[in-house]
N, C-alpha and C positions, 0 to 999 in steps of 0.2 A: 369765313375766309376774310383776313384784310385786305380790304383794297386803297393801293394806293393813287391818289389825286393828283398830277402836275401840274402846275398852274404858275409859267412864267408869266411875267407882270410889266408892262412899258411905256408910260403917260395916254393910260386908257382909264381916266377918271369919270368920264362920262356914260363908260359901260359896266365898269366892273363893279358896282356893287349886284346888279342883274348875274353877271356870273357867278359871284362869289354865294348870292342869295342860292341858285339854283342849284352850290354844291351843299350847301350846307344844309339844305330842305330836300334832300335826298330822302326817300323812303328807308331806303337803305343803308347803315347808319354806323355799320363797322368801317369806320375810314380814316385811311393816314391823309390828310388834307397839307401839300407842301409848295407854299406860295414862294416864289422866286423874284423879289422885287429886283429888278436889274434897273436901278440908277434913274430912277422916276423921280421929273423934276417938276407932274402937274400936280401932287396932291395923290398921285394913287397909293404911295406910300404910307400915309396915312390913313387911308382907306384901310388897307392892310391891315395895318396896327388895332386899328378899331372891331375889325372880325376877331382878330386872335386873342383880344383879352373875350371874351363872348363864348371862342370856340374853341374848347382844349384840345380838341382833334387838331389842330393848325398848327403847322411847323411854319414857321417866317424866316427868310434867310435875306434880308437886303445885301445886296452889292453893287461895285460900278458897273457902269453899263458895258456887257462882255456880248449883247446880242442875243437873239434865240436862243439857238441852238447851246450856247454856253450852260443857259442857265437851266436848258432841260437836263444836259448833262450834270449839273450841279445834283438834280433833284433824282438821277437815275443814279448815284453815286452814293446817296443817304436812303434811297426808300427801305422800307424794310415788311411790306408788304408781298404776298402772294400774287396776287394781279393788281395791273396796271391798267389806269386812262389817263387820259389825258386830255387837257379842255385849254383853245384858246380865249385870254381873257377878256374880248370882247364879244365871246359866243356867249352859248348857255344851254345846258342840259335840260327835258324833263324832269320832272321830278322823279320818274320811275328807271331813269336809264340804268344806273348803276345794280339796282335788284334785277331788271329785267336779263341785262347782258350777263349779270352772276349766274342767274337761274338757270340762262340759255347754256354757259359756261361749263357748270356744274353735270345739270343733267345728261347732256349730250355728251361731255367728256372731249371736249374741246381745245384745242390751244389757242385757238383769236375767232372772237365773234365779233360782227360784224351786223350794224345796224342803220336802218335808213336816216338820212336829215333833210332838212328844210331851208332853201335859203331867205337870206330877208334884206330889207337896205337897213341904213345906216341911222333909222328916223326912232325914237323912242323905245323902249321895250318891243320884244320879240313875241310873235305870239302863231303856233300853228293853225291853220284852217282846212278844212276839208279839201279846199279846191288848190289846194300847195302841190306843189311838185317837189315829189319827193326823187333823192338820189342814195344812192348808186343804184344802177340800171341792174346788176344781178338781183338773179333770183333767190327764192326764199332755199333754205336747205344746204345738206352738206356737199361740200369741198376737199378732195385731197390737195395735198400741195401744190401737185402741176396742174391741177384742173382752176386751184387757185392764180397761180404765177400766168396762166392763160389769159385769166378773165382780167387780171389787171395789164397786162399787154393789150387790151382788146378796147381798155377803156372801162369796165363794166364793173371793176373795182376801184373806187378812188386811190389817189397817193396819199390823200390824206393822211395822219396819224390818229385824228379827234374821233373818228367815228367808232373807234372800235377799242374790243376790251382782250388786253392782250395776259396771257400765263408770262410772268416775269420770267419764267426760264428764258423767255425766247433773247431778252434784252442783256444777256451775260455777253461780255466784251464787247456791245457793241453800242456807240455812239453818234453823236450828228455831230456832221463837220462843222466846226463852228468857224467864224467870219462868213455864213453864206448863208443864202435864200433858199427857197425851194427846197430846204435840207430834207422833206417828207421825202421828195422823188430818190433821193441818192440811200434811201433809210427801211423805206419798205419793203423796196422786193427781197431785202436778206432779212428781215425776219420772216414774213412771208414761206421765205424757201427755207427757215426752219421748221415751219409746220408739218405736221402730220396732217392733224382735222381741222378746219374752218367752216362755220356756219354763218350763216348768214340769216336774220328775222325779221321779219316786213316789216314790225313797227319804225316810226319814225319816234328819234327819241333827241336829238341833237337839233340845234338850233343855231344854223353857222351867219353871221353878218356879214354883208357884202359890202366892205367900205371902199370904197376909190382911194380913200389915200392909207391903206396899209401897206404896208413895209412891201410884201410880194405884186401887191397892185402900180408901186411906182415905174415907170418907165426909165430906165438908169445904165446906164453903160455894165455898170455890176451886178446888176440884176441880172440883166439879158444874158452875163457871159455866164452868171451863178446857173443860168436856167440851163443853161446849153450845154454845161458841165455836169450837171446832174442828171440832166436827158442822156445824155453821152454815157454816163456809167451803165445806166438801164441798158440804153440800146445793144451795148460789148452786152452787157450777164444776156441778153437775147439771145445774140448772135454764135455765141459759145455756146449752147445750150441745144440750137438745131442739131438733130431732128427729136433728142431723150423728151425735150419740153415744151418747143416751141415748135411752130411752122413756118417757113420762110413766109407765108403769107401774112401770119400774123406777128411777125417782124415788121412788112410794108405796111398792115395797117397801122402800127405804131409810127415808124415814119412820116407817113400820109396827117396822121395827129399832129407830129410836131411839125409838120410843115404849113400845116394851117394859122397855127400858132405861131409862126413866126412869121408869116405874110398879114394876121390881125395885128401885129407889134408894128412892121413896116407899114401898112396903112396908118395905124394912127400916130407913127413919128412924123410921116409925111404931109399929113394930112394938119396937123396942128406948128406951122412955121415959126410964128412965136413963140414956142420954146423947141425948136426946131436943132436936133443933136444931131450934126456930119457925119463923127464919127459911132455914134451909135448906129446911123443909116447903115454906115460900110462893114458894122460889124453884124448885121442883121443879113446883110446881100450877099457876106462873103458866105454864111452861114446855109443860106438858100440855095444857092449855089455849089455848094456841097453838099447838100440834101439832092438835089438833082443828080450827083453820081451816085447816089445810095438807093435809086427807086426808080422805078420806069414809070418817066414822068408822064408816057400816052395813056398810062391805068389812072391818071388822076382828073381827067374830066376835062373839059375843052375852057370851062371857065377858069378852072386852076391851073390851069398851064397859063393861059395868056396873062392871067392877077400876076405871077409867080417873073413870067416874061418883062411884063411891064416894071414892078417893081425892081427889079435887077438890071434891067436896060434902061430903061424908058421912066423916072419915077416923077417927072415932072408931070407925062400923061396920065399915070393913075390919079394922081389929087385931081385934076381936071374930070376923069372917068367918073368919079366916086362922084364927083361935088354935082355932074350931070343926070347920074343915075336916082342922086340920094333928093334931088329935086322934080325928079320923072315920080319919085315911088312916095312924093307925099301927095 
């Protein structure tokens, strides 16, 4: 079976020979490998270039810079593979991931497996350890569709795209919105809800970097609203779906999630006044604030009400709260 590799590319020279290394030392060695250089102005360009005279598996496509999502869809528009992964390029695979998730693929008769990973910071080569915390929190074994669309409403499936090995059937007519962040959250749960069978196997085989300044880590007016738009498309396919798939309960826990997440954003916009965005505040509060009609805010605990209170009323006393507590707890 081919498999094909995506691998968009964007002034990540100080990682990507580690990822590029970890696709081409693959055990597994049937592979359409299709790098997406989008308009790389460190040198990863050339990086590039120097794999592909090396490895004739490698399709290189440079173009200007169009963004993520562009240039995945660039590479879902040329594959010509059976199944699909996909690897971002300052991550890095085992070297067994691709046999492993075929094997799991194959034998079970599967259309998207699904495999543990490991996070790391941002410092030198990656490397797993015994005592790693591995994610996603689901368990090992198979999944029908709604039993899958469940456990990703619940948290217990990433939005990710990178972890998992998808039947290209599932990516016919569909794309990531491109100009936007968080494109995984607006992307997965409709392939997802093509599936039939999903498995899922304990190894950990993915190796994701956790950098502060990637593209979805910035703190940004576009980002915040890219996130909230694509939160919002999940939450409707939720909401439509009570009671065939979903449960009103695990609707609110899904809320309950983004609402955490968007009180950790108001904390630390607030909290760092030197670069201190107004109206990113007010698009953060207004957002809270409508998360408050969608959820019975007395089911969320006496400290998140009052965080949720303070930041929406009161934001001058959370930075004071925080900078009190955060001095009490060292």
């Amino acid at each position: 079976m081919l498999v094909t590799v995506i691998l968009p590319v964007y002034n990540v020279a100080s990682y990507l020979e580690e990822a590029l290394d970890s696709v081409i030392n693959q055990t597994y060695k049937n592979l359409e490998i299709i790098i997406i250089d989008d308009g790389s102005t460190d040198g990863s360009g050339d990086i590039c270039e120097e794999y592909a005279k090396k490895d004739g598996r490698i399709r290189l496509i440079h173009q200007p810079n169009k963004g993520l999502s562009a240039s995945r869809n660039v590479a879902l528009r040329i594959m010509t593979g059976e199944a699909l992964v996909f690897l971002d390029s300052d991550d890095a695979y085992t070297e067994g991931f691709v046999k492993s998730m075929t094997e799991t693929m194959l034998r079970e008769k599967a259309d998207l497996v699904i495999c543990k990973y490991s996070v790391h910071d941002n410092i030198g080569r990656m490397k797993q350890k015994e005592m790693d915390k591995f994610y996603p929190s689901i368990n090992y074994g198979f999944y029908n569709r709604n039993e899958a669309l469940r456990a990703l409403s619940e948290g217990e499936i990433n939005h990710s795209i990178w972890n998992k090995l998808y039947d290209v059937k599932l990516w016919e007519n569909i794309f990531f919105p491109e100009g936007k962040v968080y494109e995984d959250i607006a992307t997965t749960f409709h392939i997802i809800s093509r599936c039939k069978t999903v498995f899922v196997i304990e190894e950990s085989l993915y190796l994701h970097r956790n950098r502060n300044d990637s593209i979805s880590s910035t703190l940004s007016k576009s980002n915040i609203v890219d996130y909230i738009e694509a939160y919002s498309h999940f939450e409707h396919y939720i909401r439509i779906n009570i009671p065939n798939v979903f449960s009103e309960q695990q609707l609110q826990k899904c809320i309950y999630s983004h609402l955490k997440r968007m009180m950790g954003y108001s904390i630390s916009i607030l909290l760092h006044r030197d670069v201190y965005q107004k109206d990113l505040y007010y698009v953060l509060r207004k957002n809270l604030l409508e998360i408050g009609s969608n959820i019975d805010i007395k089911d969320c605990g006496f400290r998140t009400r009052i965080c949720r209170w303070m930041i929406c009323y009161c934001p001058w006393l959370t930075k004071v709260a925080y900078q009190i507590y955060s001095k009490i707890m060292v």
